[in-house]
PATI-92727 format. One record per residue (C-alpha): residue number from 0; residue in one letter; z, y, x. Coordinates in steps of 0.25 Angstrom, whole numbers, plus 5000, padded with zeros to 4 digits. Layout:
BEGIN
[NUM, A, [Z, Y, X]] ...
//
This chain:
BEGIN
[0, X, [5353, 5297, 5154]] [1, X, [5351, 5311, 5151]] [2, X, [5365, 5313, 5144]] [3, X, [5370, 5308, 5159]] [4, X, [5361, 5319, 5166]] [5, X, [5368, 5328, 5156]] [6, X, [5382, 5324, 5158]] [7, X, [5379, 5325, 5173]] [8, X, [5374, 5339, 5173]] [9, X, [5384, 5343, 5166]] [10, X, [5395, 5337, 5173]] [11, X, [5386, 5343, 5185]] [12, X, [5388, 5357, 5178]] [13, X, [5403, 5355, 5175]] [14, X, [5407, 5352, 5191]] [15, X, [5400, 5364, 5194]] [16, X, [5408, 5374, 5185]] [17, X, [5422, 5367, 5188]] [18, X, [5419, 5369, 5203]] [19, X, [5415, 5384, 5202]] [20, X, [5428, 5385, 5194]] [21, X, [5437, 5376, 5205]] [22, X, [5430, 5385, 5217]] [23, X, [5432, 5398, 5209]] [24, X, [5448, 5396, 5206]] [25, X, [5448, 5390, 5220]] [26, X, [5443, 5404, 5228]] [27, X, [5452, 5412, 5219]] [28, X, [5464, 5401, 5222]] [29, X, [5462, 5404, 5238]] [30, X, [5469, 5418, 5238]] [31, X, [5475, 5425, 5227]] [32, X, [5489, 5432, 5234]] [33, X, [5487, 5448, 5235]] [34, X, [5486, 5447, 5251]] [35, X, [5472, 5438, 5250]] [36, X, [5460, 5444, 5257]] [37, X, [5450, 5451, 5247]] [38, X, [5439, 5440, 5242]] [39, X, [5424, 5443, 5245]] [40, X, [5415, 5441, 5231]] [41, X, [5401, 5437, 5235]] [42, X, [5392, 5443, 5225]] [43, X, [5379, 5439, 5221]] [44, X, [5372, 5452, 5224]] [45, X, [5362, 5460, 5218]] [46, X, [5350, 5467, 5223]] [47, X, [5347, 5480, 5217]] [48, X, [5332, 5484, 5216]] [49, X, [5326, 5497, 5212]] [50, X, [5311, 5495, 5207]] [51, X, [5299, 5494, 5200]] [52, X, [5298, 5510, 5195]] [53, X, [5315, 5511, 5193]] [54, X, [5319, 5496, 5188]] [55, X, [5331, 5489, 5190]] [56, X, [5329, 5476, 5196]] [57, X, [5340, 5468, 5203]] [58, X, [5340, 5455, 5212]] [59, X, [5349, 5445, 5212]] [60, X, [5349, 5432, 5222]] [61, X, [5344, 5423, 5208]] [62, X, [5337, 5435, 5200]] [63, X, [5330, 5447, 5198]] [64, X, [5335, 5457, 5185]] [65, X, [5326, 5467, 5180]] [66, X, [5331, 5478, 5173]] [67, X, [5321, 5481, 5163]] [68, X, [5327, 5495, 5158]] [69, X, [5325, 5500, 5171]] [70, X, [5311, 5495, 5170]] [71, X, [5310, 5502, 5157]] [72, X, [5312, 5515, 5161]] [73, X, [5305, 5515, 5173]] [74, X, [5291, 5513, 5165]] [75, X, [5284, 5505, 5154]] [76, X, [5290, 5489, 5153]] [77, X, [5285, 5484, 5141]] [78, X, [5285, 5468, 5146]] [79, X, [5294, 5460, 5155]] [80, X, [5282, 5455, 5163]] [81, X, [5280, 5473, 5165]] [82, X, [5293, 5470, 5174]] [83, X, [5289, 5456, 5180]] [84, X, [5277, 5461, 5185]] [85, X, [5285, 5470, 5196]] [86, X, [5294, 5458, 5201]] [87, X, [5289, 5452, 5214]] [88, X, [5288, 5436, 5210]] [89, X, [5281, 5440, 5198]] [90, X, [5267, 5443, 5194]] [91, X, [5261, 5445, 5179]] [92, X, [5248, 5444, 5177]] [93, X, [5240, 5448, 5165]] [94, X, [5225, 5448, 5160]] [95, X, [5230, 5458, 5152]] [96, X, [5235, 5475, 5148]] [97, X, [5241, 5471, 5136]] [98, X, [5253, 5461, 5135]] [99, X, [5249, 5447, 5138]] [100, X, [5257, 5435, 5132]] [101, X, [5250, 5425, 5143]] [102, X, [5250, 5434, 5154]] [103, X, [5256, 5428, 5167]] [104, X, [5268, 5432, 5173]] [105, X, [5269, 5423, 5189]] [106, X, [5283, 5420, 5194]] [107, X, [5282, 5415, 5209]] [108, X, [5268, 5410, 5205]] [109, X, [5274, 5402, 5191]] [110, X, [5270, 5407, 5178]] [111, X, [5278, 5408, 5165]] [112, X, [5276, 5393, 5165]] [113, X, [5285, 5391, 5177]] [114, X, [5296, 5401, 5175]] [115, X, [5305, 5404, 5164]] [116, X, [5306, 5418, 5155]] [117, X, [5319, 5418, 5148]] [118, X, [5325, 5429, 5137]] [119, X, [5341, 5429, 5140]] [120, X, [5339, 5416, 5148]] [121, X, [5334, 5408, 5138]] [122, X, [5319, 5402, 5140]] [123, X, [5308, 5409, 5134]] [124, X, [5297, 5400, 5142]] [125, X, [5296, 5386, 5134]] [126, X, [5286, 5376, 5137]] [127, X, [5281, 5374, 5121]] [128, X, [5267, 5367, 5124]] [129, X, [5256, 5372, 5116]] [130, X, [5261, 5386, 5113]] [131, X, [5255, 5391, 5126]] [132, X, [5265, 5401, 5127]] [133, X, [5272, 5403, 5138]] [134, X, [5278, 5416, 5140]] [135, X, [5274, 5426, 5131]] [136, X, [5276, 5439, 5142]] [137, X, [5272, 5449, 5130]] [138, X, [5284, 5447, 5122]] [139, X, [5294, 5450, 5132]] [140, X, [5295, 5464, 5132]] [141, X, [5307, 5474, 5138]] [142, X, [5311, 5479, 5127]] [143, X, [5321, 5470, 5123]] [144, X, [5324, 5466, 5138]] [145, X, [5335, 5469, 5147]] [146, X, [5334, 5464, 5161]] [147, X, [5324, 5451, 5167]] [148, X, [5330, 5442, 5178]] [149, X, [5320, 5435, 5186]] [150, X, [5324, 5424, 5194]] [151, X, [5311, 5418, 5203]] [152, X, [5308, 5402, 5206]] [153, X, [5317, 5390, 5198]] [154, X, [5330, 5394, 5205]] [155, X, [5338, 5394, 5193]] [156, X, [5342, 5382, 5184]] [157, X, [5343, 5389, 5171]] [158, X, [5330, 5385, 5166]] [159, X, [5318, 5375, 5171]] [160, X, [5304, 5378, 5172]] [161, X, [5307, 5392, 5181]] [162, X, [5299, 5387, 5195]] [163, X, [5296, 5402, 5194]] [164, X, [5309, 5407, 5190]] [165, X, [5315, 5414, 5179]] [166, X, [5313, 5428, 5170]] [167, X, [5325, 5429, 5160]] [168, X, [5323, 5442, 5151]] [169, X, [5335, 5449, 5146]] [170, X, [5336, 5455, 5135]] [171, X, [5343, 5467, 5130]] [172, X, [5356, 5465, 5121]] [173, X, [5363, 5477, 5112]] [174, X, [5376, 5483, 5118]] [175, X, [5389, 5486, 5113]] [176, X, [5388, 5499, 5106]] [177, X, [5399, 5509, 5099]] [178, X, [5389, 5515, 5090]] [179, X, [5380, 5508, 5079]] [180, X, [5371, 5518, 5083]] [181, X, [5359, 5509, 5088]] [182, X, [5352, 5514, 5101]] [183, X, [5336, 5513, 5096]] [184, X, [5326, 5514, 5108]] [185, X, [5310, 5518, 5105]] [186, X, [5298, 5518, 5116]] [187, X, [5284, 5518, 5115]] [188, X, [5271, 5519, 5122]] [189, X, [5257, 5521, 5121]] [190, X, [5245, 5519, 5132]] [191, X, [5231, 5516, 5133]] [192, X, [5224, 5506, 5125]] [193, X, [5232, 5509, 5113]] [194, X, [5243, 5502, 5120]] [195, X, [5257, 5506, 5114]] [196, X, [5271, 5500, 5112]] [197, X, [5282, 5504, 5104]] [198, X, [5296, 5499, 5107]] [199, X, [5312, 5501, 5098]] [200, X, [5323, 5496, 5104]] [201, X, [5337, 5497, 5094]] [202, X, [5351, 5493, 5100]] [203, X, [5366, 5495, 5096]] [204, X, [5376, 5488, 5089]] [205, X, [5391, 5491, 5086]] [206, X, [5403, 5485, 5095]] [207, X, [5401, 5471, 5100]] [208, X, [5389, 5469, 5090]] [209, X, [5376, 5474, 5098]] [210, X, [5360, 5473, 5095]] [211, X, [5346, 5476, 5102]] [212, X, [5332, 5476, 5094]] [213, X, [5320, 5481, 5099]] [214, X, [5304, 5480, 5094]] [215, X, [5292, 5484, 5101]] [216, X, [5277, 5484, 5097]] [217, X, [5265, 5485, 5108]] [218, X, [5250, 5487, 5106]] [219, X, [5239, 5489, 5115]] [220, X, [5224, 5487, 5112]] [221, X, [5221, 5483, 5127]] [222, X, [5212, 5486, 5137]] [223, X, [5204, 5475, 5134]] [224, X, [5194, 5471, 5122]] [225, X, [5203, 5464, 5113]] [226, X, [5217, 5463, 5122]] [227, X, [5225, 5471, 5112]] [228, X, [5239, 5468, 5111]] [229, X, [5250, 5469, 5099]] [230, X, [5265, 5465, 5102]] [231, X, [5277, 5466, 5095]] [232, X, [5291, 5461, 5101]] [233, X, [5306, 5464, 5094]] [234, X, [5320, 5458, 5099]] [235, X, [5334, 5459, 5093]] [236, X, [5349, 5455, 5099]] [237, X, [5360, 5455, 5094]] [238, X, [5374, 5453, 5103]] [239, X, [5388, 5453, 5100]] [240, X, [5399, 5452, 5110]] [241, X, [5411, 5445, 5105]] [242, X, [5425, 5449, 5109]] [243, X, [5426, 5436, 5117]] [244, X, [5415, 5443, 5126]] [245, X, [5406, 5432, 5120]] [246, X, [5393, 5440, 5116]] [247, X, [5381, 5433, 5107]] [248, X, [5368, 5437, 5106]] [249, X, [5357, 5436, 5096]] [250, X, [5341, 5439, 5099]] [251, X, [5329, 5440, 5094]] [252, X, [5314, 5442, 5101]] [253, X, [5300, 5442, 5095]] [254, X, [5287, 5446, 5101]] [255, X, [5272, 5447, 5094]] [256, X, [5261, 5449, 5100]] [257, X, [5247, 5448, 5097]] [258, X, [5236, 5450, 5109]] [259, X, [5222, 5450, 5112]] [260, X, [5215, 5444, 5121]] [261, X, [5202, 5454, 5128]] [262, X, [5189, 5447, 5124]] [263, X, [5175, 5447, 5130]] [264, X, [5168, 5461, 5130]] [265, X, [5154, 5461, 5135]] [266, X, [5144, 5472, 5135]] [267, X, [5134, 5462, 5133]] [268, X, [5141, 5456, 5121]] [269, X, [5140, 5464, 5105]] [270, X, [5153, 5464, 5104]] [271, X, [5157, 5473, 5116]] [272, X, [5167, 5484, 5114]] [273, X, [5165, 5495, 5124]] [274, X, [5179, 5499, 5119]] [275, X, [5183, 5489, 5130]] [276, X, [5181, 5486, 5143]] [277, X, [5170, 5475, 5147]] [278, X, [5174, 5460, 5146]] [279, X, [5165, 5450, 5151]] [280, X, [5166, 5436, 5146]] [281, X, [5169, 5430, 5162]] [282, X, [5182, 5440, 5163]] [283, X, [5194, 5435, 5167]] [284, X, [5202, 5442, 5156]] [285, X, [5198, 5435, 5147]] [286, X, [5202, 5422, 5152]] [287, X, [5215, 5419, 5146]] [288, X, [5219, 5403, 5147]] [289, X, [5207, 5404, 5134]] [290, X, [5194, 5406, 5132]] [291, X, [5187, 5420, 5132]] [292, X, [5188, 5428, 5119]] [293, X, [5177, 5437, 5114]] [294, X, [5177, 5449, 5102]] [295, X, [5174, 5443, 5088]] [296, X, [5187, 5435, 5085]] [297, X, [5202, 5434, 5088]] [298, X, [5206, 5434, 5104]] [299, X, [5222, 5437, 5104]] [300, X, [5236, 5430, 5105]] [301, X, [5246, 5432, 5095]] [302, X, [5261, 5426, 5102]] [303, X, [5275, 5426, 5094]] [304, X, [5288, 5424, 5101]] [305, X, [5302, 5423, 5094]] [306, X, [5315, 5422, 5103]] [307, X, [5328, 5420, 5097]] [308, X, [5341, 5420, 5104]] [309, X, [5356, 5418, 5101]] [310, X, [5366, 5421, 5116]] [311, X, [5381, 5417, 5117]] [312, X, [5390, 5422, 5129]] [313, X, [5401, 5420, 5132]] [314, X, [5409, 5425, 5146]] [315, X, [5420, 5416, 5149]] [316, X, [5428, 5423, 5159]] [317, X, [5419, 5422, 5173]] [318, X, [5409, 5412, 5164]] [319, X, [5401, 5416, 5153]] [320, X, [5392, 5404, 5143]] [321, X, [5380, 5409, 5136]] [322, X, [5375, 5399, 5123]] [323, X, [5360, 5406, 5121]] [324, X, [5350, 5398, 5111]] [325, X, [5337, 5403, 5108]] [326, X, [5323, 5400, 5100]] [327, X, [5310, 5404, 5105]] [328, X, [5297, 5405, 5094]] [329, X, [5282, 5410, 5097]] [330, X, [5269, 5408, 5094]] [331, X, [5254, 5409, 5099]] [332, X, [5242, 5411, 5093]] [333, X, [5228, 5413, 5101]] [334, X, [5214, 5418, 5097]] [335, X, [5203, 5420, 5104]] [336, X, [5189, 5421, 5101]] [337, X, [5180, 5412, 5109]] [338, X, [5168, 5406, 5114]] [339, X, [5168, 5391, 5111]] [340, X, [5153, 5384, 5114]] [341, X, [5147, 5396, 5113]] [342, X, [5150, 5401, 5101]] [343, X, [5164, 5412, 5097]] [344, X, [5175, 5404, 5092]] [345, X, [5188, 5409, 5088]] [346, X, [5201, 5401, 5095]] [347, X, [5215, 5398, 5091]] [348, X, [5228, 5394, 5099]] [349, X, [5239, 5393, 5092]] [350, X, [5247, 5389, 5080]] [351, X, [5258, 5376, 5079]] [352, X, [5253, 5375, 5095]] [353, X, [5257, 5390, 5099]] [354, X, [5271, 5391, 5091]] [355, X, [5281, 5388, 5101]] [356, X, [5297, 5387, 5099]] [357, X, [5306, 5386, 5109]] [358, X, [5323, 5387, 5108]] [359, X, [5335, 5381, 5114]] [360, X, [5349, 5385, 5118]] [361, X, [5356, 5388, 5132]] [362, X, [5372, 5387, 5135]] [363, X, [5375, 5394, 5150]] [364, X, [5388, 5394, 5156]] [365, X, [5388, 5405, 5168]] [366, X, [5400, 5405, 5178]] [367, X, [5403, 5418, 5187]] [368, X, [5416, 5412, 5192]] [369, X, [5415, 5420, 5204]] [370, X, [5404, 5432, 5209]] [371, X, [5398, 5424, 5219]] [372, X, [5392, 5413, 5210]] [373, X, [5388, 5413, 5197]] [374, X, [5385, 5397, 5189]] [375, X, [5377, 5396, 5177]] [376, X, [5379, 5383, 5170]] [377, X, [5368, 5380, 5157]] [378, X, [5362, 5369, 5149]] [379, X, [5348, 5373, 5137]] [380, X, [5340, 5366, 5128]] [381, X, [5327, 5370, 5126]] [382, X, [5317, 5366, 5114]] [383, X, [5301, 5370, 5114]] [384, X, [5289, 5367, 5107]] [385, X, [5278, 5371, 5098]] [386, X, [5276, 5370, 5084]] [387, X, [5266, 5360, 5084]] [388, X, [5273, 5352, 5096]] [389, X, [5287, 5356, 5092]] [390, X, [5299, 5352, 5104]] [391, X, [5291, 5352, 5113]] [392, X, [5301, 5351, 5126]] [393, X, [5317, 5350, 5125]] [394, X, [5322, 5355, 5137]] [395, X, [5339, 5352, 5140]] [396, X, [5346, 5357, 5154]] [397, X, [5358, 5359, 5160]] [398, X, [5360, 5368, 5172]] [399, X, [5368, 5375, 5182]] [400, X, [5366, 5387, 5192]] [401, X, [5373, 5392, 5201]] [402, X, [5372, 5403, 5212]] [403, X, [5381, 5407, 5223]] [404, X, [5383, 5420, 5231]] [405, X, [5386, 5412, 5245]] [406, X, [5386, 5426, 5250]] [407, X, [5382, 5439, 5250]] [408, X, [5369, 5434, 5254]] [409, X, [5366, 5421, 5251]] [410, X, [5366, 5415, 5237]] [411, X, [5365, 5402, 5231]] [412, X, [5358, 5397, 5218]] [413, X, [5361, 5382, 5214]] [414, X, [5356, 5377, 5200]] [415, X, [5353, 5364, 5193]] [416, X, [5346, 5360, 5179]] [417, X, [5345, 5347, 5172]] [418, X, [5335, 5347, 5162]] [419, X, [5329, 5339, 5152]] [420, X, [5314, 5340, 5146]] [421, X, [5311, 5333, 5134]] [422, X, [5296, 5336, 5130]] [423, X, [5286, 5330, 5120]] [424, X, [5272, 5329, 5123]] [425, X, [5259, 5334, 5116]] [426, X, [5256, 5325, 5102]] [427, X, [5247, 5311, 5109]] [428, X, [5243, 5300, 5102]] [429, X, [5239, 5287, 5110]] [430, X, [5224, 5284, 5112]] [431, X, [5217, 5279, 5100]] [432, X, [5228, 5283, 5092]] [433, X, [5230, 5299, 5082]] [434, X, [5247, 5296, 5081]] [435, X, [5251, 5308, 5090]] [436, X, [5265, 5309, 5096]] [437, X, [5273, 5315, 5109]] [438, X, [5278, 5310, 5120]] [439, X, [5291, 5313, 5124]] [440, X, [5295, 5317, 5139]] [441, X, [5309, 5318, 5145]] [442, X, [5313, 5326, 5159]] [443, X, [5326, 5326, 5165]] [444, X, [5326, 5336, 5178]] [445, X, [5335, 5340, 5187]] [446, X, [5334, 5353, 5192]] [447, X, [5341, 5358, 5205]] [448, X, [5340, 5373, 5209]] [449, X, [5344, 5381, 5223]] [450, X, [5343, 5393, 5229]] [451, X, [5347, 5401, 5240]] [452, X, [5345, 5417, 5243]] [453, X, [5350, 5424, 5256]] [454, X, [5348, 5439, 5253]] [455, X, [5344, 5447, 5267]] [456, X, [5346, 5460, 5262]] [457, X, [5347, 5467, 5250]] [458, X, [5332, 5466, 5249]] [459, X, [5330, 5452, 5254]] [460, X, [5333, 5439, 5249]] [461, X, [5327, 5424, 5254]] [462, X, [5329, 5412, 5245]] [463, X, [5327, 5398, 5245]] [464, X, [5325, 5391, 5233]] [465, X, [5324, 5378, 5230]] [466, X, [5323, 5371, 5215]] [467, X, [5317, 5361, 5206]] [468, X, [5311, 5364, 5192]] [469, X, [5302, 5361, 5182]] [470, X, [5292, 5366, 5174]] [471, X, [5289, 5361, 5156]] [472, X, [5276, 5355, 5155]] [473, X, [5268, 5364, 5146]] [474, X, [5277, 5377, 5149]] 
//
């Protein structure tokens, strides 16, 4: 029965392209002697926005693109939620003046639970169980980043699990240089609470052959007791463009970051600082998803994250297919130092639990066959888990979107995603029983997408959108 569901979208996906193509050669049939009337191109316009202190941002019908060089220069970005925080949609919130892994980025009132992060459209945001993990904000730093699309609600059918829509980061590839010469960029800053970043950036390459590393370090001992903060994050691409215009792509990311969390520091306790400000036990930043920490023991986070991606693509006359498979690996530990029936206690989270592994592949086939209509036609397969719950979810789905320019104005977005969840429940054993094993779970959804936009002016636009979803258990 599945296979028939499979066959069916497919053949779905197959009708669809031969009728873009048919339509297409059948409006360059209509006219083709030299006395024909010029023909009008519709094009899918763009808006373009000057704000937030001199960046870039441009709007589309479906997205919003940030420039994050522009951003750059304009003043200090160290994050990508340091440029979120200015969209209107979006609000980050944070307990915090350091980095925080956990802080909460909202997106039309969903957090990362309900929307998707991706890093050159593959999904970073994985449902893994007991990792606890979610996104991890403070690894995702501009350095390495080109632009950031943002598209708002579960309009697209690219992936599941986006009620609140989509932020797909771009990264930066090497260019085609003449020179070996390599191009080496150095920045750094220092501020109050011995807060100080260092950051190199390395790019060149020779003819088709191109490369970008870069590495930064980041320390601050916060404004708080104990809410210090120590992050390293480094990437690496390699690209080469073939002479058949097909280009590959080879990258590598990893963040470290080790962060502590502000414990209790009372006047009327003997081991006040007066170094810090005063924290009483009933304050609210202390109150993170876990029990208050005092001074005496270990309060902090240490979080991992190792992203490693290989990208094919290939243009194909007004087409082009992209092959991208990628492998995600992090890992959490959590200390803190307690109160536990009355007495101090220190905590552990972590281990097999917090180890998390998530990979998969993509094949996309994007059709521009003419300017007023763009198709994108995909199928992944996704795999996640923990080590001491390993495969946690397999997710499989084919997909089609498509958007039309029906005028100048007025712009359609049609999409549909079939998917299918396979997931494996926590170890159970039966009553009276100690044989554990998992129960096994199969979802098949159908999920249909449409959405209409009218742009009023070149500063207002009204849409109507109208979509089904579906949100991972434990994500």
């Amino acid at each position: 029965m599945r296979l028939l569901k499979f066959l069916v979208a497919a053949f779905c996906f197959i009708c669809l392209c031969w009728f873009q193509i048919v339509f297409a050669q059948i409006e360059d049939e209509k006219c083709l002697g030299p006395g024909c009337p010029p023909r009008e191109e519709i094009k899918l316009e763009e808006v373009l926005v000057t704000a937030f202190h001199g960046g870039e941002v441009i709007i589309t019908p479906t997205k919003t693109i940030i420039d994050v060089e522009k951003f750059e220069k304009s003043g200090s970005v160290e994050r990508v939620e340091d440029i979120l925080k200015h969209l209107t949609g979006i609000d980050v919130f944070s307990s915090s003046t350091t980095p925080d892994p956990q802080q909460v980025i909202i997106i039309r009132g969903f957090d990362d639970s309900r929307f998707t992060v991706a890093i050159d459209g593959r999904p970073i945001t994985a449902p893994t169980g007991r990792a606890y993990t979610q996104v991890d904000w403070s690894s995702l730093t501009t350095s390495d980043i080109e632009k950031i699309e943002v598209i708002r609600g579960g309009a697209s059918a690219l992936y599941e699990n986006s009620q609140g829509g989509i932020i797909n980061i771009i990264t930066k590839k090497g260019k085609k240089r003449v020179t070996l010469i390599p191009k080496i960029s150095l920045s750094g800053d220092y501020s109050r609470f011995d807060t100080h970043s260092e950051k190199i950036a390395v790019e060149g390459g020779i003819g088709n052959l191109s490369y970008f590393t870069n590495f930064g370090n980041n320390e601050s001992d916060g404004y708080l007791r104990n809410n210090y903060w120590r992050g390293k994050d480094a990437s690496a691409r390699l690209n080469y463009l073939f002479p058949f215009r097909g280009n590959v792509t080879l990258s590598f990311k990893f963040s470290e970051k080790d962060m502590g969390y502000p414990v209790v520091n009372d006047p009327s306790r003997s081991d006040y600082d007066p170094e810090y400000p005063t924290v009483p036990e009933d304050a609210d930043t202390l109150r993170r998803g876990r029990t208050i920490a005092y001074p005496g023991g270990e309060s902090h986070k240490e979080r991992k994250s190792r992203h490693l991606d290989f990208i094919f693509e290939q243009p194909i006359g007004k087409s082009s297919l992209k092959l991208q498979l990628y492998k995600t690996k992090g890992s959490e530990n959590s200390y803190w130092y307690g109160l536990s029936k009355g007495k101090l206690i220190q905590n552990y989270l972590g281990g097999d639990d917090g180890k998390e592994k998530h990979y998969g592949g993509i094949f996309q086939y994007h059709l521009n066959l003419w300017k007023d209509n763009s198709l994108t036609v995909g199928y992944d397969q996704r795999w996640m888990g923990v080590k001491s719950m390993p495969d946690n979810f397999r997710v499989q789905a084919g997909y089609f979107d498509d958007i039309w320019a029906l005028t100048h104005k007025l712009t359609l977005n049609l999409g549909l995603r079939y998917a299918h969840m396979r997931e494996l429940s926590y170890p159970y054993a039966d009553p009276g029983t100690t044989t554990k094993y998992r129960h096994k779970f199969k979802t098949d959804l159908w999920l249909p997408k449409c959405t209409v936009s009218y742009r009023f002016s070149p500063k207002t636009e009204a849409y109507v959108s109208v979509n089904r979803d579906y949100h991972l258990p434990l994500c």
